[in-house]
C-alpha positions in Angstrom: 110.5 64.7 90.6 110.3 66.3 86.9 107.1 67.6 86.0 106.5 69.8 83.1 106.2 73.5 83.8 107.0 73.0 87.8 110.6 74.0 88.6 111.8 72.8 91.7 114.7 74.9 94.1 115.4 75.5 97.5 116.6 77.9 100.0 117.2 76.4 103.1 114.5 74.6 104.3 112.3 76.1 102.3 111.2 74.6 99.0 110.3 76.8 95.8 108.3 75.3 93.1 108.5 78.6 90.0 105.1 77.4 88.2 105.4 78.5 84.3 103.5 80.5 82.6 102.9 77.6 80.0 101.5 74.6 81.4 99.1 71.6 80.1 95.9 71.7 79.0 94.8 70.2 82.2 96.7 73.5 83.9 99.7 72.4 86.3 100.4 69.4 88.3 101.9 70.5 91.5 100.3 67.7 93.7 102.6 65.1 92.7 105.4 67.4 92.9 104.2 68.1 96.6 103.8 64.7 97.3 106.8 63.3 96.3 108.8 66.1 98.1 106.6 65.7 101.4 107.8 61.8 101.2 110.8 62.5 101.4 110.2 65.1 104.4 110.0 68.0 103.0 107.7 70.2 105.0 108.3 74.2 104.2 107.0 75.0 100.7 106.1 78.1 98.6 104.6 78.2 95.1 105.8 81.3 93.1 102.9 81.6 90.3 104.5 85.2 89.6 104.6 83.7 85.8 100.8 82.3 85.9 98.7 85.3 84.6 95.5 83.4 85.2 94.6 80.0 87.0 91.6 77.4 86.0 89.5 75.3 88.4 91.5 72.4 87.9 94.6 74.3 89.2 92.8 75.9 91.9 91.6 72.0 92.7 95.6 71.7 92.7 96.2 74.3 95.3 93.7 73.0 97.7 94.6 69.3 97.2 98.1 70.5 98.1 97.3 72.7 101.2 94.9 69.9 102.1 98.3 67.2 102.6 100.2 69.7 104.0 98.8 72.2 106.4 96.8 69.6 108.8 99.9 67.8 109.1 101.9 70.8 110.6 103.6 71.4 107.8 103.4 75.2 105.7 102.6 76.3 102.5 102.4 79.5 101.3 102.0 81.6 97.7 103.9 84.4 96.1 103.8 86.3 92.8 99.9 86.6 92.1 98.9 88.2 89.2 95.2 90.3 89.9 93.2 87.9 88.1 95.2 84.6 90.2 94.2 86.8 93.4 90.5 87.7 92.0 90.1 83.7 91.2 91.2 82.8 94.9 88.9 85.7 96.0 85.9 84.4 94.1 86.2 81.7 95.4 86.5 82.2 99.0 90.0 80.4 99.4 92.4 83.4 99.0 92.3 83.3 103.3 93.2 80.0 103.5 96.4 80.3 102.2 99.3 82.2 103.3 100.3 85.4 100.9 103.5 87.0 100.5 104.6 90.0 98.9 107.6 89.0 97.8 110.1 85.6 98.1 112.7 87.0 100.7 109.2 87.9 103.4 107.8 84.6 102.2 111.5 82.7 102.8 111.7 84.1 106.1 108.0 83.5 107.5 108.1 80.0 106.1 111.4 79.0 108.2 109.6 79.9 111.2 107.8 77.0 112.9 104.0 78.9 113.0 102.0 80.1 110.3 101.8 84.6 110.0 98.8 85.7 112.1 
């Protein structure tokens, strides 16, 4: 599924989506992307936002919308790349915990493979 600013690519079973810096004014739409991709049973995925320097509350609504389809249903979802202010925003806000953070995409590849969440 094509969706401005969201690139899609895999390795293995894991699925990237490489958010851009540029996006809408409405900030990115990865729920649909998510969505599509889950219905089609996908079930490993990891958003690289290392080219978002900042996110809005609709994007942040974004992020939780798409944990909220796919961590109840055993799926995983984790986030790489976050700029200080992306990390501050998800710190504010008191959801930075309830996503999984990686360092880098090679830890995040390999965690995400695995069939449990990181403790």
């Amino acid at each position: 599924m094509l969706v401005p600013g969201i690139a899609e690519r895999r390795r293995g079973q894991v699925v990237i989506l490489d958010v851009a810096a540029r996006r809408t004014l409405d900030g990115f739409e990865l729920f649909p992307v998510v969505d599509h991709l889950w219905r089609q049973g996908d079930r490993r995925f990891l958003v690289n936002l290392s080219e978002v320097p900042s996110v809005i509350s609709a994007e942040i609504g974004e992020l939780v919308k798409v944990r909220s389809l796919v961590v109840p249903h055993d799926g995983r979802l984790g986030l790489v790349g976050l700029s200080d202010r992306v990390r501050t925003s998800l710190q504010i806000t008191r959801l930075l915990e309830s996503f999984e953070v990686f360092a880098n995409e090679d830890v995040a590849v390999l965690s995400l493979a695995g069939s449990k969440p990181a403790e």
